[in-house]
GUTOR-61614 format. One record per residue (C-alpha): residue number from 1; residue in one letter; x negated, y, z negated. Coordinates in Angstrom, 3 decimals. Example, Ala and Ser with C-alpha at 12.3 -4.5 7.8 and 13.67 -1.06 7.14 Angstrom:
2
+-----+----+----------+----------+----------+
!   i ! aa !        x !        y !        z !
+-----+----+----------+----------+----------+
!   1 !  A !  -12.300 !   -4.500 !   -7.800 !
!   2 !  S !  -13.670 !   -1.060 !   -7.140 !
+-----+----+----------+----------+----------+
END
This chain:
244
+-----+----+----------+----------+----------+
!   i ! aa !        x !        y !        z !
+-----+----+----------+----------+----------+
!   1 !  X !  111.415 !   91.616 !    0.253 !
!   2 !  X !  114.618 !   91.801 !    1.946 !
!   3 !  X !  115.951 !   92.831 !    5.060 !
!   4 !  X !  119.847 !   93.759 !    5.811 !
!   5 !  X !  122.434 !   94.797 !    7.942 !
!   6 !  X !  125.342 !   96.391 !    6.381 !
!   7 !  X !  128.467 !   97.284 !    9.097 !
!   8 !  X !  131.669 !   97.663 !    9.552 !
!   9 !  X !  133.518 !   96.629 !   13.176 !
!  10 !  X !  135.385 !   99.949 !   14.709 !
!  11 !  X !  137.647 !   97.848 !   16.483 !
!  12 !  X !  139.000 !   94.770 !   14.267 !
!  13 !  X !  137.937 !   97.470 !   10.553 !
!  14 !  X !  135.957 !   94.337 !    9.424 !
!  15 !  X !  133.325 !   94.771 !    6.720 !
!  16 !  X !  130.095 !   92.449 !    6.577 !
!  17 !  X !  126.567 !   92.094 !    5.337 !
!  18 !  X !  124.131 !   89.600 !    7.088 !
!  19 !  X !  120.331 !   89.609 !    5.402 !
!  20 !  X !  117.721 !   87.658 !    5.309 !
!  21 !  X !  114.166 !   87.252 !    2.314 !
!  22 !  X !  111.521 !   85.270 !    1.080 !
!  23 !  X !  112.801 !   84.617 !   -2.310 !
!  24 !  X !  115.556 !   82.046 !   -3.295 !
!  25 !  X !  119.454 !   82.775 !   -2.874 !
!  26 !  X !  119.382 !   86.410 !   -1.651 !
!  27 !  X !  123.328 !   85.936 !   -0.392 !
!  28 !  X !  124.544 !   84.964 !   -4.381 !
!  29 !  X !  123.043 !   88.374 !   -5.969 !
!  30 !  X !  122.605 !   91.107 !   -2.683 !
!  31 !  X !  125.521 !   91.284 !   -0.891 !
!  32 !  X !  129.267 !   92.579 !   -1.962 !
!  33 !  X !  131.798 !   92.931 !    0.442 !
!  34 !  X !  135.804 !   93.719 !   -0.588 !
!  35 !  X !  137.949 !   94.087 !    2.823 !
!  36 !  X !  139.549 !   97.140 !    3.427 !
!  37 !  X !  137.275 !   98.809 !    0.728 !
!  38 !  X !  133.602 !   98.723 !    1.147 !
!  39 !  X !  130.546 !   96.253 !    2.515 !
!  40 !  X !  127.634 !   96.979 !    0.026 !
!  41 !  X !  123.815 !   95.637 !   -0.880 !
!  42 !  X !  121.731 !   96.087 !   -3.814 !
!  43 !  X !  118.406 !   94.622 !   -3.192 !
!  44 !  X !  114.646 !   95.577 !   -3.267 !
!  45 !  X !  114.819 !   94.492 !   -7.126 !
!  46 !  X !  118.420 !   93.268 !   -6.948 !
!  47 !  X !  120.899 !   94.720 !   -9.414 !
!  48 !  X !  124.510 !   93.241 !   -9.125 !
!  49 !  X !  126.122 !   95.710 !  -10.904 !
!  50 !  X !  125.640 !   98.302 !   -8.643 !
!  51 !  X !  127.082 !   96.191 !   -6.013 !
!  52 !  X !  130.915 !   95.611 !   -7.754 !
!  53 !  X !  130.999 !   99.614 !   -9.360 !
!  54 !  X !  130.127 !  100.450 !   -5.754 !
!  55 !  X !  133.357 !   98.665 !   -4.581 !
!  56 !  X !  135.112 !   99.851 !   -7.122 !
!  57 !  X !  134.146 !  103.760 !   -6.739 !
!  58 !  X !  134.931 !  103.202 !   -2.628 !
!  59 !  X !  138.505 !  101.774 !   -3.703 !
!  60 !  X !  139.441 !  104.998 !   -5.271 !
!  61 !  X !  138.179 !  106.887 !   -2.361 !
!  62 !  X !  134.234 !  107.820 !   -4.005 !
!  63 !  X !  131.790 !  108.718 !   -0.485 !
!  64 !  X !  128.666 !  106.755 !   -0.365 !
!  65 !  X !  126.744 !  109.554 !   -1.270 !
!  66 !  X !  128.790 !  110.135 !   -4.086 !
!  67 !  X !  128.728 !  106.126 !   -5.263 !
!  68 !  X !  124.888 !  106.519 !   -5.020 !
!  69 !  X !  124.642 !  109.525 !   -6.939 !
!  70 !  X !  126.844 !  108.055 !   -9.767 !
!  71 !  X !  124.224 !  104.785 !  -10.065 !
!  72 !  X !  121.472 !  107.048 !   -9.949 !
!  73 !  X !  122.291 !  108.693 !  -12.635 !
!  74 !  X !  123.164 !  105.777 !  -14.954 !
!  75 !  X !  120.265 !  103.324 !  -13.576 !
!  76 !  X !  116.601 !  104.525 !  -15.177 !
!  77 !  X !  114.998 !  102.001 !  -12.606 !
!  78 !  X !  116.617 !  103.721 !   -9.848 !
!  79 !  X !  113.514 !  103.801 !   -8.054 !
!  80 !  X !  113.274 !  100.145 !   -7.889 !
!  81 !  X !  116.771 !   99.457 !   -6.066 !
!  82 !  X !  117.459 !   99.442 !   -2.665 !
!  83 !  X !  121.086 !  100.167 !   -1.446 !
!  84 !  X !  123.152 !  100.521 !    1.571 !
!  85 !  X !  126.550 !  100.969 !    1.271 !
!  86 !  X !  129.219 !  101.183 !    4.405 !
!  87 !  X !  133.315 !  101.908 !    3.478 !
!  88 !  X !  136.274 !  101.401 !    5.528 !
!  89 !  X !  136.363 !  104.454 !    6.710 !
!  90 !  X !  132.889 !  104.076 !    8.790 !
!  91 !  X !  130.664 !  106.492 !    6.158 !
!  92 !  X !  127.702 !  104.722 !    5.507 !
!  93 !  X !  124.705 !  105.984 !    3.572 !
!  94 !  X !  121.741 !  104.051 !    2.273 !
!  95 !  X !  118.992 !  104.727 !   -0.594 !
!  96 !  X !  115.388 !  103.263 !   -0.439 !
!  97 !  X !  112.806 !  103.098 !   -4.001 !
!  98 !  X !  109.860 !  105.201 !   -4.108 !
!  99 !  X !  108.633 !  101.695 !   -5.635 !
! 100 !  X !  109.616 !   99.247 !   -3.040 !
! 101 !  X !  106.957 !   96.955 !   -1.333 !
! 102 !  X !  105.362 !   98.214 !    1.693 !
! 103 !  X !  106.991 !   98.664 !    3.381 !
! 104 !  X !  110.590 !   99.970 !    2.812 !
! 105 !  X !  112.916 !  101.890 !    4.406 !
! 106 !  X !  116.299 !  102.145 !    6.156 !
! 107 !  X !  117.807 !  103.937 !    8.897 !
! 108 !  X !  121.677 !  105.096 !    8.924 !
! 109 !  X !  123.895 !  105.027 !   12.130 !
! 110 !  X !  127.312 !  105.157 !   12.747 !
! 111 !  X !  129.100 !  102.775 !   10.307 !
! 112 !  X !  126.575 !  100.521 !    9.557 !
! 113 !  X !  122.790 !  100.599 !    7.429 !
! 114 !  X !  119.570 !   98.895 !    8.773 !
! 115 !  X !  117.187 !   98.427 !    5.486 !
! 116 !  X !  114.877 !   96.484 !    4.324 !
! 117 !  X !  111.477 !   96.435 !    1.980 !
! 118 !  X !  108.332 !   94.475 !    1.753 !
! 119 !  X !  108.637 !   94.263 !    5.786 !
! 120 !  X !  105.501 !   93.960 !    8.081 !
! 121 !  X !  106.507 !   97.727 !    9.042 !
! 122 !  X !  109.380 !  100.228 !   10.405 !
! 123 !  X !  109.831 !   98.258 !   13.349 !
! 124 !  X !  111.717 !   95.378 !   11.343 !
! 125 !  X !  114.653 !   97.913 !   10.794 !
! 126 !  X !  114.269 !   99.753 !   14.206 !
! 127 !  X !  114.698 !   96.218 !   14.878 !
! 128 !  X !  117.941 !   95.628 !   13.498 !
! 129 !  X !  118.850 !   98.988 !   14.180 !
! 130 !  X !  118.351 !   98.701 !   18.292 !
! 131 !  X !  119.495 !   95.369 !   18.213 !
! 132 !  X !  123.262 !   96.497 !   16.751 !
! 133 !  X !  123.309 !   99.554 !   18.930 !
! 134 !  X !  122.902 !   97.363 !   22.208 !
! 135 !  X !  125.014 !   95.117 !   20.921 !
! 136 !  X !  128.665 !   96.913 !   20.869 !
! 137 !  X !  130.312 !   94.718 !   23.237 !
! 138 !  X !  129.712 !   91.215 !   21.315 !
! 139 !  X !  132.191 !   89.740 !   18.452 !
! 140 !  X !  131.293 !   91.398 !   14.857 !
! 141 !  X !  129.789 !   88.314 !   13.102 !
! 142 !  X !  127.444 !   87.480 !   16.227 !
! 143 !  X !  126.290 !   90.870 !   16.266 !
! 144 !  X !  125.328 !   90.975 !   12.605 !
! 145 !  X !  123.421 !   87.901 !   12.938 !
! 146 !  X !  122.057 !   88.841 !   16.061 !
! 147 !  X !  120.468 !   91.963 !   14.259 !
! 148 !  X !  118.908 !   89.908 !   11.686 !
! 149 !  X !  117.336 !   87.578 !   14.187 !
! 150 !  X !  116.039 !   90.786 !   15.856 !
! 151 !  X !  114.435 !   91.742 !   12.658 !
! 152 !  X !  113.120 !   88.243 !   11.775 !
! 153 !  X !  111.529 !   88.234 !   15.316 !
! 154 !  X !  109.796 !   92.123 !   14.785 !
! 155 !  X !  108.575 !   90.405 !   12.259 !
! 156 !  X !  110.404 !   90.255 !    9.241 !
! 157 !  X !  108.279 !   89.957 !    5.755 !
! 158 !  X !  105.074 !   88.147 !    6.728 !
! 159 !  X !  105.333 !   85.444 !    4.141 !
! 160 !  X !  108.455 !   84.178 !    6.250 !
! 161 !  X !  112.410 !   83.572 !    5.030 !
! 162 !  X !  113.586 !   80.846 !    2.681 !
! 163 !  X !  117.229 !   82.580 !    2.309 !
! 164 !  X !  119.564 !   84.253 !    4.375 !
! 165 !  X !  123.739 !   84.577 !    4.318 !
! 166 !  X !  126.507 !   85.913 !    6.531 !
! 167 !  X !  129.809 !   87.805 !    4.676 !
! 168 !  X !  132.502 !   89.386 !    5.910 !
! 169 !  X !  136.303 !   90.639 !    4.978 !
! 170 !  X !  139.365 !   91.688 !    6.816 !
! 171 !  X !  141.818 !   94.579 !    5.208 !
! 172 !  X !  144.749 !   92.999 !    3.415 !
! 173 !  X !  142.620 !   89.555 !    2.816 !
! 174 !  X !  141.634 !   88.494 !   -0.466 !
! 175 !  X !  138.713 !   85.992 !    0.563 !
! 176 !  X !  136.111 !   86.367 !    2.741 !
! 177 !  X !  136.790 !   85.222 !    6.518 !
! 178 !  X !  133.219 !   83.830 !    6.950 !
! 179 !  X !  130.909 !   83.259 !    4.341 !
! 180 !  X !  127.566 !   81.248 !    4.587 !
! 181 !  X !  124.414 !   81.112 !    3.056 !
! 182 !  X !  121.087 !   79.443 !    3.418 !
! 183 !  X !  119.784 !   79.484 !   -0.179 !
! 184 !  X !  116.626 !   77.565 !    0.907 !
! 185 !  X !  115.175 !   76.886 !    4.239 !
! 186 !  X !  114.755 !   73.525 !    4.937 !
! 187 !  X !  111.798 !   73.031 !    5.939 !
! 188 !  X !  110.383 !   75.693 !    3.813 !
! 189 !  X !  108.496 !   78.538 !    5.475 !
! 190 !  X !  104.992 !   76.947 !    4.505 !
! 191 !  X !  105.800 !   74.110 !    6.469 !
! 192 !  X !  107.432 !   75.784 !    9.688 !
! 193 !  X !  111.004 !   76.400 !    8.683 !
! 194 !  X !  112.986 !   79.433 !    8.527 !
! 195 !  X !  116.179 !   80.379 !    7.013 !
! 196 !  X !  117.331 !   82.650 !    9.670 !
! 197 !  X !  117.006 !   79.867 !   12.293 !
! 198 !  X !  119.271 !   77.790 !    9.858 !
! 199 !  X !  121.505 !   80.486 !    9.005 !
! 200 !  X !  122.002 !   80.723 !   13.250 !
! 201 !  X !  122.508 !   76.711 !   13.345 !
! 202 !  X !  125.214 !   77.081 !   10.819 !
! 203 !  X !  126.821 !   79.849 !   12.078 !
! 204 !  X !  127.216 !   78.693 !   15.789 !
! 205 !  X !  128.933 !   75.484 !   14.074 !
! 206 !  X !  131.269 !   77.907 !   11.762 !
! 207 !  X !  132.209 !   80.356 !   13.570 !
! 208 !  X !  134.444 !   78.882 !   15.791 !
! 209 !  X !  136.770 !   77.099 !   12.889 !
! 210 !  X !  136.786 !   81.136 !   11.417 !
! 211 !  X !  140.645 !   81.345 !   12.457 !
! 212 !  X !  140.926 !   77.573 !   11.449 !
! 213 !  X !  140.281 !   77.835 !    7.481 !
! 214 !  X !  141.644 !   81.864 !    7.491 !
! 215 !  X !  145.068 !   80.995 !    8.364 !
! 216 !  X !  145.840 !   77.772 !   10.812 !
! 217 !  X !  145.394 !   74.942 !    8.514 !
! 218 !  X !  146.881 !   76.826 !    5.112 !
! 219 !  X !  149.977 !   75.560 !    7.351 !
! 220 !  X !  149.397 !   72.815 !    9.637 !
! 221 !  X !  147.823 !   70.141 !    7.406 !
! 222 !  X !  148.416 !   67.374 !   10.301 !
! 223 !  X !  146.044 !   69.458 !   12.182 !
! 224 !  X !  142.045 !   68.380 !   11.733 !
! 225 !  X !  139.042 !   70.609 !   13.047 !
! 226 !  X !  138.298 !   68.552 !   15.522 !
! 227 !  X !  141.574 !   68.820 !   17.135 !
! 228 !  X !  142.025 !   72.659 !   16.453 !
! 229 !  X !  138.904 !   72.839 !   18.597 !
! 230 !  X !  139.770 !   70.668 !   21.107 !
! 231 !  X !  143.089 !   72.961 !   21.903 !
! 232 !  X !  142.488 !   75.257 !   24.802 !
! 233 !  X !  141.250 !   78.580 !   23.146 !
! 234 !  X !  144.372 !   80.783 !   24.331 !
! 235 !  X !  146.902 !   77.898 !   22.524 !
! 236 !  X !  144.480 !   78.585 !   19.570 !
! 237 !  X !  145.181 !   82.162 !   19.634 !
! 238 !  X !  149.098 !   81.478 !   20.527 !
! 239 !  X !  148.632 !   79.375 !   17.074 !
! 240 !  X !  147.205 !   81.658 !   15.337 !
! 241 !  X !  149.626 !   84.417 !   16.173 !
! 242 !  X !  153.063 !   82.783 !   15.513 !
! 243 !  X !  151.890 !   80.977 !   11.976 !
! 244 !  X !  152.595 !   77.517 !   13.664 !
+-----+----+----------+----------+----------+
END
């Protein structure tokens, strides 16, 4: 009942998840992302756990194939979980249950997963697949939502999307450098909403103040939003670059 993108960026080595589901919440339990390390989610029926040994295992070097062959062997309801997993390095690999909800699947490219289960059909993740492929030339984070809004509009599950969420990491940062989450669609999807469409509303306001709340205000506290993005975008970057 979920459906996922799981990538990493070639060119700036960021990490992200973006995903979207009919149940409550999906970005507080799914996705796991450490920068410089591993982007990883456990969903299909969700285990956590999986998500932070999987980060683990990729910080001491473990393959994805390896990382999934170490949780099957200590989860009995295995065949329940769905799992993509992408590390810094680009190696992706991706596990779909036997159980899952028709239907379920994934396809693996290079560095990043389409998955998803309880979709109206394969063409939810060729979806999301096709959609990331084309899109090689756009910013990381627009591209990730971009593939979920391709998947959403293939379809997506058929009883529509209360939740969706957006994370990604830089190597070397501690904290996420976007994070946001639409834990329930407002409107609901029985009354016309949809929490991708909200998820894309809050996004287009976010991502902009990205460089903002990574690194510009932590030293400029005269220095509002507002007026951060009222500065010309290349005295933004100039900003950004020298710290002041």
């Amino acid at each position: 009942m979920t459906f996922t993108i799981v990538a990493r960026c070639p060119e700036t080595e960021h990490l992200g998840v973006c995903l979207a589901t009919s149940p409550l919440g999906v970005a507080s339990r799914c996705p796991h992302v450490r920068g410089g390390v591993a982007a990883i989610s456990s969903q299909c029926h969700s285990d956590w756990r999986h998500g932070l040994t999987g980060l683990d295992l990729a910080a001491r070097g473990w393959s994805p194939e390896d990382i999934l062959s170490a949780i099957r062997q200590k989860d009995r309801f295995y065949d329940y979980r769905q799992i993509g997993i992408v590390t810094a390095e680009g190696r992706a690999a991706a596990h779909s249950p036997s159980k899952g909800s028709d239907w379920t699947g994934h396809r693996v490219g290079d560095g990043f997963v389409a998955m998803g289960n309880g979709l109206v059909g394969p063409r939810v993740v060729d979806a999301i697949f096709d959609c990331f492929v084309a899109s090689g030339g756009m910013p990381f984070f627009e591209r990730l939502v971009t593939a979920i809004e391709a998947g959403g509009a293939a379809g997506g599950e058929l009883i529509g999307h209360k939740s969706s969420g957006i994370i990604a990491c830089a190597p070397g940062v501690d904290r996420p450098l976007i994070d946001l989450r639409i834990d329930m669609a407002n409107p609901l999807p029985e009354e016309g909403g949809d929490a991708i469409r909200d998820l894309r509303r809050v996004f287009d306001a976010y991502e902009p103040l990205v460089p903002y709340y990574a690194e510009h205000w932590l030293d400029n506290p005269e220095v509002s939003y507002s007026a951060y993005l009222a500065m010309p975008s290349a005295e933004r970057e100039r900003l950004s670059a020298t710290g002041r």
